[in-house]
C-alpha positions as CSV (number, residue, x, y, z in Angstrom):
1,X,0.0,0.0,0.0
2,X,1.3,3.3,-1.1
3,X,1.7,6.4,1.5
4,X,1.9,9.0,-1.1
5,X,4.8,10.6,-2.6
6,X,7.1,13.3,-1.7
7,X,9.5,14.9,-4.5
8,X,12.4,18.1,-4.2
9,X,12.0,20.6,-7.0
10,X,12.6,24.2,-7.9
11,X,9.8,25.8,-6.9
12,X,8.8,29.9,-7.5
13,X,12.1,32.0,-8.3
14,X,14.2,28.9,-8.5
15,X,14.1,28.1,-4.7
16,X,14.4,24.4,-4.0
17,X,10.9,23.3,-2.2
18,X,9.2,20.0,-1.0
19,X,6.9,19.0,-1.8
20,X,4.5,16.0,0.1
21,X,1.3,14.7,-0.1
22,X,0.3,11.8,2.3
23,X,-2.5,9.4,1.5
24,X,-3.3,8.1,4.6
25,X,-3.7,10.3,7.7
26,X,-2.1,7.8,10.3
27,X,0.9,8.5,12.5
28,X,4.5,9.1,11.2
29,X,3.2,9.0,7.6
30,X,3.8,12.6,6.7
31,X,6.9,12.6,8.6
32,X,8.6,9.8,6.7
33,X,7.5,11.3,3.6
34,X,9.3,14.7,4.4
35,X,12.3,12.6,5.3
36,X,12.6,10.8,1.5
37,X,12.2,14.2,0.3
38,X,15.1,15.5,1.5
39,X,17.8,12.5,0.7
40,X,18.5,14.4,-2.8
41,X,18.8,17.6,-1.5
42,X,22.5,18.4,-0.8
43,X,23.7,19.0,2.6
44,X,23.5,22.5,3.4
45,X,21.3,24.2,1.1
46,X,18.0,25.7,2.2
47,X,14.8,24.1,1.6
48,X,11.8,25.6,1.5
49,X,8.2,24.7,1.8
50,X,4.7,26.4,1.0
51,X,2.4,25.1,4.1
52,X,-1.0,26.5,4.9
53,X,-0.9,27.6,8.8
54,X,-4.3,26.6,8.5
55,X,-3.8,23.2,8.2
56,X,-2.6,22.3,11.6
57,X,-1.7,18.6,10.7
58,X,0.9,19.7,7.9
59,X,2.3,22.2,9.7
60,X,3.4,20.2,13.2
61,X,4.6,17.7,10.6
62,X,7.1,20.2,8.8
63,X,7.8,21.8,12.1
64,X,8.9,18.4,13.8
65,X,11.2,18.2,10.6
66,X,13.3,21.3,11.3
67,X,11.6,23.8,9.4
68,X,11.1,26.8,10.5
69,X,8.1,29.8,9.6
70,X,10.2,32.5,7.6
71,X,7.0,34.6,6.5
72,X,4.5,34.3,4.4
73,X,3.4,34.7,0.8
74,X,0.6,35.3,-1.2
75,X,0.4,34.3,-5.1
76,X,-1.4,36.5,-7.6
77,X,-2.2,36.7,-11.2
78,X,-3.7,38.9,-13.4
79,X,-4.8,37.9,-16.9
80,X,-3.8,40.3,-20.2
81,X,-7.1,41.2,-21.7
């Protein structure tokens, strides 16, 4: 049985992020998912993560991982017309 994926990318202005989504909400899925996210990232380099305060669950998962709130974001677009 699968416990979702996880993946390291470049996200928004070429920052490397995380990226996890869990498929089952039991205990220490989310965590081990953050962990095999970070085995490519090279030692040293900042790692960054877009979490929703909101969701409480994600957040205290991302916390016990070492990350730390930084500040916060908000993305918007605007289409040519």
């Amino acid at each position: 049985m699968s416990t979702g994926w996880s993946r390291s990318q470049k996200g928004w202005a070429g920052r490397p992020e995380l990226s996890v989504e869990a498929f089952h909400l039991a205990a220490g899925y989310g965590h081990a998912l953050v962990q095999a996210a970070f085995r490519p990232v090279p030692v040293g380099e900042p790692v960054f993560a877009a979490v929703s305060p909101g969701y409480a669950r994600s957040f205290r998962v991302f916390i016990a991982a070492g990350f730390r709130p930084i500040g916060s974001e908000v993305l918007i677009v605007r289409r040519r017309s």
